[in-house]
C-alpha positions in Angstrom: 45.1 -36.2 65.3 43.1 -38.4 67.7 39.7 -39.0 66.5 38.5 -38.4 70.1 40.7 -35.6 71.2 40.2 -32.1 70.2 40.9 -28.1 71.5 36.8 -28.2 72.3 34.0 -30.7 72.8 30.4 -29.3 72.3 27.8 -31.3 73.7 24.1 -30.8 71.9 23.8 -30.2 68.6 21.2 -28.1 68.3 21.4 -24.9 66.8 23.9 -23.1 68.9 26.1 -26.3 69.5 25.7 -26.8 65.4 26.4 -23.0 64.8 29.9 -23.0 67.2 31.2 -25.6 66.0 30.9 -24.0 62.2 31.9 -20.6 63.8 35.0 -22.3 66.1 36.5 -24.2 62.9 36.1 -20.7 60.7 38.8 -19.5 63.6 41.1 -22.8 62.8 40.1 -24.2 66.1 39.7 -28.1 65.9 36.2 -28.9 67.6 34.1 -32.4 68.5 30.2 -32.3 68.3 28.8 -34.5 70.1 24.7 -35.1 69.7 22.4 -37.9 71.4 20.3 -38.0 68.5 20.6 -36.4 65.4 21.6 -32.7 64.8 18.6 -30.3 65.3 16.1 -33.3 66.3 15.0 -31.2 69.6 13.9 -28.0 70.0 15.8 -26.3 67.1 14.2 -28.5 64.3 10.8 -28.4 65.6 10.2 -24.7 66.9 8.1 -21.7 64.9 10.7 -20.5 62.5 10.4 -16.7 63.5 13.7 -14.5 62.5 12.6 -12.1 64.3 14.6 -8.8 66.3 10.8 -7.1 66.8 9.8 -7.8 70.4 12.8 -9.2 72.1 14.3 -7.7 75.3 16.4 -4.5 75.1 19.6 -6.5 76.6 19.6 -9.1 74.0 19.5 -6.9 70.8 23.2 -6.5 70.4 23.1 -10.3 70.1 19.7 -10.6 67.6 21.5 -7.1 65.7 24.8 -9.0 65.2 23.0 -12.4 64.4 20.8 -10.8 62.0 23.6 -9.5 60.0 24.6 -13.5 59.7 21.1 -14.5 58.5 21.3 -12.2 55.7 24.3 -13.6 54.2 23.5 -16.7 55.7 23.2 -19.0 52.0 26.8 -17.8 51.0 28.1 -18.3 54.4 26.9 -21.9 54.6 26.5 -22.9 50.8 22.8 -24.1 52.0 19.3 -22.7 51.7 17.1 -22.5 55.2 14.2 -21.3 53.7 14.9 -17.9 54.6 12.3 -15.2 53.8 13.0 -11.5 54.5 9.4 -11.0 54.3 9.2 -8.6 57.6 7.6 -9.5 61.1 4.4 -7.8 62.1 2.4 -7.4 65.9 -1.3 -7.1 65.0 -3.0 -5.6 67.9 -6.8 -5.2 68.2 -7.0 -4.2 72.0 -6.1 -0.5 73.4 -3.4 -2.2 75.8 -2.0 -3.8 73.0 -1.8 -0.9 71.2 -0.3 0.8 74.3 2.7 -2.1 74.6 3.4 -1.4 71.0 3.6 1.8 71.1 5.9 2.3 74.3 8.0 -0.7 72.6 8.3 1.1 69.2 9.6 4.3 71.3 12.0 2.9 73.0 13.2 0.5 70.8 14.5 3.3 68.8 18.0 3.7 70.6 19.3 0.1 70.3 19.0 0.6 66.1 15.5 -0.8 65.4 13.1 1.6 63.8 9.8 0.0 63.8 6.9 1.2 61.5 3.3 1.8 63.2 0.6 1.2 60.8 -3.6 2.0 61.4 -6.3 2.9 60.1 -6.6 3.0 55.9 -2.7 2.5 55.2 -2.9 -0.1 57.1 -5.6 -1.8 55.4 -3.9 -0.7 51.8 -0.5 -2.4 52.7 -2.5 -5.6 54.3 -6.0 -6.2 53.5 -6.1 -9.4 54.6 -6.2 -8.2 58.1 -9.2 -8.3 60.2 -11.6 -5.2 60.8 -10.7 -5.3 64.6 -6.9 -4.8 64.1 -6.5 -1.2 65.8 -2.2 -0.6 65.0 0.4 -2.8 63.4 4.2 -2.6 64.7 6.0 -3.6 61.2 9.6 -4.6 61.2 10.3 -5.6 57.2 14.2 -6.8 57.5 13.0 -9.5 60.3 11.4 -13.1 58.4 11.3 -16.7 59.1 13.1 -19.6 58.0 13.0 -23.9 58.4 13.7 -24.9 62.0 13.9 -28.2 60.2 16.3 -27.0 57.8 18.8 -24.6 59.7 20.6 -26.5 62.8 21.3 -29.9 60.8 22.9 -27.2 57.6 25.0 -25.1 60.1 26.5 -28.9 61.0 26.7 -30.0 57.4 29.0 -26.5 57.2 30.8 -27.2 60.1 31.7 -31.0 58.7 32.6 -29.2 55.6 35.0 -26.9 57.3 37.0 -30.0 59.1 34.7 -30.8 62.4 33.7 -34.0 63.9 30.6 -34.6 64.5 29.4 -37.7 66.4 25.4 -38.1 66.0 23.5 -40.5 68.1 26.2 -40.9 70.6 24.3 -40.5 74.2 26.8 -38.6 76.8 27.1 -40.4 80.3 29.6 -38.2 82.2 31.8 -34.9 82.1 34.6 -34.4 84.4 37.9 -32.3 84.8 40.7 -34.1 84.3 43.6 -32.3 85.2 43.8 -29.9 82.2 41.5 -31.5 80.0 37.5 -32.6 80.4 37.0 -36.0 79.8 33.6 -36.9 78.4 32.4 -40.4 78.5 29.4 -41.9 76.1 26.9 -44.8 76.6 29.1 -47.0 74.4 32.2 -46.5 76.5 34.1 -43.9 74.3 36.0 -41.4 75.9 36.2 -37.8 74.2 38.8 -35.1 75.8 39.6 -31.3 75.1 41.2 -28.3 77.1 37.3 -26.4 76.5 33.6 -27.6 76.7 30.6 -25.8 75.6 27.5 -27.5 76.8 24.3 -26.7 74.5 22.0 -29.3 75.5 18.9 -27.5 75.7 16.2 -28.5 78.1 18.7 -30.9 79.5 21.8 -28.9 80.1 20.7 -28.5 83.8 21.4 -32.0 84.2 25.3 -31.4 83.1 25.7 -27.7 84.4 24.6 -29.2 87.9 27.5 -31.7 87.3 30.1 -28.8 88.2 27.8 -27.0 91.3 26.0 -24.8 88.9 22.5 -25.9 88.7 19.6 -23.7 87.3 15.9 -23.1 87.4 14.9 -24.4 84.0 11.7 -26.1 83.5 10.8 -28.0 80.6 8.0 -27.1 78.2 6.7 -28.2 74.6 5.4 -25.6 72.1 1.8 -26.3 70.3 2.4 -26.0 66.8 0.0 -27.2 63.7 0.3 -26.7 60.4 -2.8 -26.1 57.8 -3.0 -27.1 54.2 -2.4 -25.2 51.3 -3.7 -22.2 50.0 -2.5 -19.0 47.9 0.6 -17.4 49.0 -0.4 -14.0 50.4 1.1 -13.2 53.4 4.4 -12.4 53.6 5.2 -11.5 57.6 5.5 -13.4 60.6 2.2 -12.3 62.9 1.5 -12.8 66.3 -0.3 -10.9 69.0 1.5 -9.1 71.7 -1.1 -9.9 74.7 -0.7 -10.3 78.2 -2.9 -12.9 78.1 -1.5 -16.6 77.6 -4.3 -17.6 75.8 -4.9 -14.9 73.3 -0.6 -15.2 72.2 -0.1 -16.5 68.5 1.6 -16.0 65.9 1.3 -17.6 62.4 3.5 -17.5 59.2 2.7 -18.6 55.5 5.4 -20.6 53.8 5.7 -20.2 50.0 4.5 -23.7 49.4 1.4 -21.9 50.9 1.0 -23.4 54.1 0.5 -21.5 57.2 2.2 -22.3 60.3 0.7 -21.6 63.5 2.3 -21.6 67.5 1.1 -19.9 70.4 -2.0 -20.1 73.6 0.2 -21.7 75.9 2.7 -24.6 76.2 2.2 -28.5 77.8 4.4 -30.6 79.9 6.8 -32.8 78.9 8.8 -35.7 79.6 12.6 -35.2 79.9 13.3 -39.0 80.3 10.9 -40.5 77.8 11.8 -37.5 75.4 8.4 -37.1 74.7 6.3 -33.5 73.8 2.5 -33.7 73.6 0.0 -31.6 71.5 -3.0 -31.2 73.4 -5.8 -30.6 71.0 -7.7 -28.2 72.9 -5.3 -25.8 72.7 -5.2 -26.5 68.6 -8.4 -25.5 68.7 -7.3 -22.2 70.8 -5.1 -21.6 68.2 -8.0 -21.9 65.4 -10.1 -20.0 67.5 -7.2 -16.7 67.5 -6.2 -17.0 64.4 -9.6 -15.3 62.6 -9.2 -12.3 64.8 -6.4 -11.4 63.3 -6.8 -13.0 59.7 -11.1 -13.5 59.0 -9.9 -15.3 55.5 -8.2 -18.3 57.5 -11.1 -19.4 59.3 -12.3 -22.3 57.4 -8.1 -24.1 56.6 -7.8 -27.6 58.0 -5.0 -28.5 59.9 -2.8 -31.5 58.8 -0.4 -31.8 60.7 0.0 -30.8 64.7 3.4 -31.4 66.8 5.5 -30.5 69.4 8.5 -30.3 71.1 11.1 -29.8 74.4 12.2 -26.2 74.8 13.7 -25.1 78.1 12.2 -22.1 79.8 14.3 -20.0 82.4 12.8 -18.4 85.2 14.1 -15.3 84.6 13.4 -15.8 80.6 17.3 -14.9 80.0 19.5 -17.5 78.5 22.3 -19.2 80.3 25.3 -18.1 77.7 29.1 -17.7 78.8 31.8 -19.2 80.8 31.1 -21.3 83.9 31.6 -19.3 86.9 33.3 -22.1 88.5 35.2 -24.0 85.9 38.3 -23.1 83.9 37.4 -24.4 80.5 33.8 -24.7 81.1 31.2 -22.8 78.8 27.2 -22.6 78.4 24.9 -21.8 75.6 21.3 -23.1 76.5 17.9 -22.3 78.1 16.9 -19.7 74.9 13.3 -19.9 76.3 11.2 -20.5 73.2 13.5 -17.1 72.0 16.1 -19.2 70.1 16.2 -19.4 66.6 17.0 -16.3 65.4 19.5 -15.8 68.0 21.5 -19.6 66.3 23.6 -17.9 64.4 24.9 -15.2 66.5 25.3 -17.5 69.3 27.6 -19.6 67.9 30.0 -16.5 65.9 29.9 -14.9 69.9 30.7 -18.2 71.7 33.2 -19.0 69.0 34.7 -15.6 69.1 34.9 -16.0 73.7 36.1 -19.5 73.1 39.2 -18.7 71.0 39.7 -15.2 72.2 38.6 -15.0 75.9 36.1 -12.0 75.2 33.4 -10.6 73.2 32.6 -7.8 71.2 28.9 -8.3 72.2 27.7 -8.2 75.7 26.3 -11.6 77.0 27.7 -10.6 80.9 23.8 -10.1 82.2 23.4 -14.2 80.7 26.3 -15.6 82.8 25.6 -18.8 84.8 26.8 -17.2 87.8 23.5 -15.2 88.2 22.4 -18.5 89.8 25.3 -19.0 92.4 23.7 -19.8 96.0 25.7 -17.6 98.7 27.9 -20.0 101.0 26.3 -20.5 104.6 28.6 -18.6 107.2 29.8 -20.6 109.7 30.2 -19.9 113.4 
């Protein structure tokens, strides 16, 4: 076979791009991954880590349901470990409104198949005593966890390699264009790629190749502020965070086994799409390291060794762009996962693999279609 033809070209390889392409060449279909840099480098390799179902929108459970069933069999699947703990995911609230968004959530959550535990007053202390004395209910979800974001993207393409797919790493993409039946995808160093199907899953820069084909999209760029303390005795096993309406007072923390915690939330900062460049702004660090006590009093004197962050791409509508162009035979999305990502990877990729090679899905991704977007044509006279 041509080295630079093939029955789909996947452009980012980032977690879902990495994931399809291992899920598209399980199906026997021969796929090209093509990554600027170096698989999971941008937002998949540096985000939290959370594998979590607790707390997502009601429309996008099917997808977290059928990617959780992947996580858990995830090490067989690939022949890698991601560091994947089922250790549970927890909301800690400690104001009544909190308590009130739990609660409703919890209720309603019920019908789409998750049944979450509240915990207060003395059991909740029993099951975690590390928590702080103003924690009023926690919403416990034990089969959620967290795994590596360093780990998981670049091991889903390891697999796909495994399983017979090209992937070409630090290869910067320059143009996209139909060509008759096939798209015809041109890097920096004049190499021309072509295939009958393209997915593009280039994150916080898809826009720039969607708009390409008419089908541009409000996504704006963000970095997540993430630190990382040194460490201490392994003791808490779920993912926490808060579950405020308040930017400020929104984090969420994880202990690895190694025993360091990892911390996210109290906002984002800009970023530079052309430079490629995230910055940590340490006042927010210090947000962080102000929250975190509230939640866990015993965490209050860590120090933090190592801060970071990264490009994510934010919808406006926080729903992903995931399914076939609505303008384009051939043409598919998977990107703008608005900080939400990671524990969707998975599932993703086995649903973009299975509408790739199949024309449908068993799981509903219609309410994510590009075509949301679609300006209505000025009538003429």
């Amino acid at each position: 076979m041509n080295e630079n033809k093939a029955d789909v070209i996947i452009v980012g390889g980032g977690f879902m791009g990495a994931a399809t392409a291992f899920f598209l060449r399980k199906r026997g279909v021969s796929v090209i991954l093509i990554e600027r840099g170096l698989i999971g480098q941008q937002a998949s390799g540096v985000n939290f880590g959370n594998v979590r179902r607790q707390g997502r929108h009601f429309e996008q459970l099917p997808l977290a349901q059928r990617s959780h069933a992947i996580w858990n069999r995830l090490k067989e699947l690939i022949g890698e470990d991601v560091e994947f703990l089922v250790s549970g995911n927890m909301r800690a609230g400690y104001r009544p409104e909190h308590v009130e968004r739990m609660e409703a959530y919890a209720r309603d959550v019920k019908a789409h198949g998750i049944d979450l535990e509240l915990i207060s007053g003395a059991k909740l202390r029993q099951k975690f005593p590390y928590l702080g004395p103003d924690i009023l209910l926690a919403s416990y979800l034990p089969g959620d966890g967290h795994a590596n974001p360093r780990l998981a993207a670049p091991a889903f393409g390891r697999a796909a390699v495994r399983e017979g797919a090209r992937v070409f790493e630090n290869t910067e993409i320059v143009d996209i264009e139909k060509d008759g039946v096939d798209f015809r995808v041109t890097a920096a160093d004049g190499r021309v790629f072509k295939a009958p199907a393209v997915q593009i899953s280039a994150g916080a820069w898809a826009n720039r190749l969607s708009a390409k084909f008419g089908e541009p999209v409000p996504m704006q760029a963000k970095g997540p502020q993430m630190c990382v303390t040194e460490p201490v005795p392994y003791a808490i096993g779920p993912a926490i965070g808060v579950p405020s309406a308040i930017k400020e007072e929104v984090i969420y923390f994880r202990q690895v086994k190694r025993g360091n915690i990892v911390i996210g939330g109290c906002g984002h900062e800009p970023v530079d799409l052309d430079l490629r460049r995230a910055y940590v702004n340490p006042h927010i660090t210090l947000m962080q390291f102000t929250q975190l006590p509230r939640i866990v009093p015993a965490l209050s004197r860590l120090s933090i060794i190592r801060v970071w962050s990264g490009i994510e791409g934010y919808m406006q509508d926080d729903r992903p762009v995931m399914g076939p162009s609505a303008r384009v035979q051939g043409l598919y999305y998977a990107f703008g996962f608005s900080g939400h990502g990671f524990q969707l990877g998975p599932g993703v990729g086995d649903v973009m693999a299975e509408l790739i090679h199949t024309g449908a899905t068993t799981t509903p991704i219609a309410h994510y279609s590009i075509g949301r977007f679609a300006q209505p044509e000025a009538k003429t006279a």
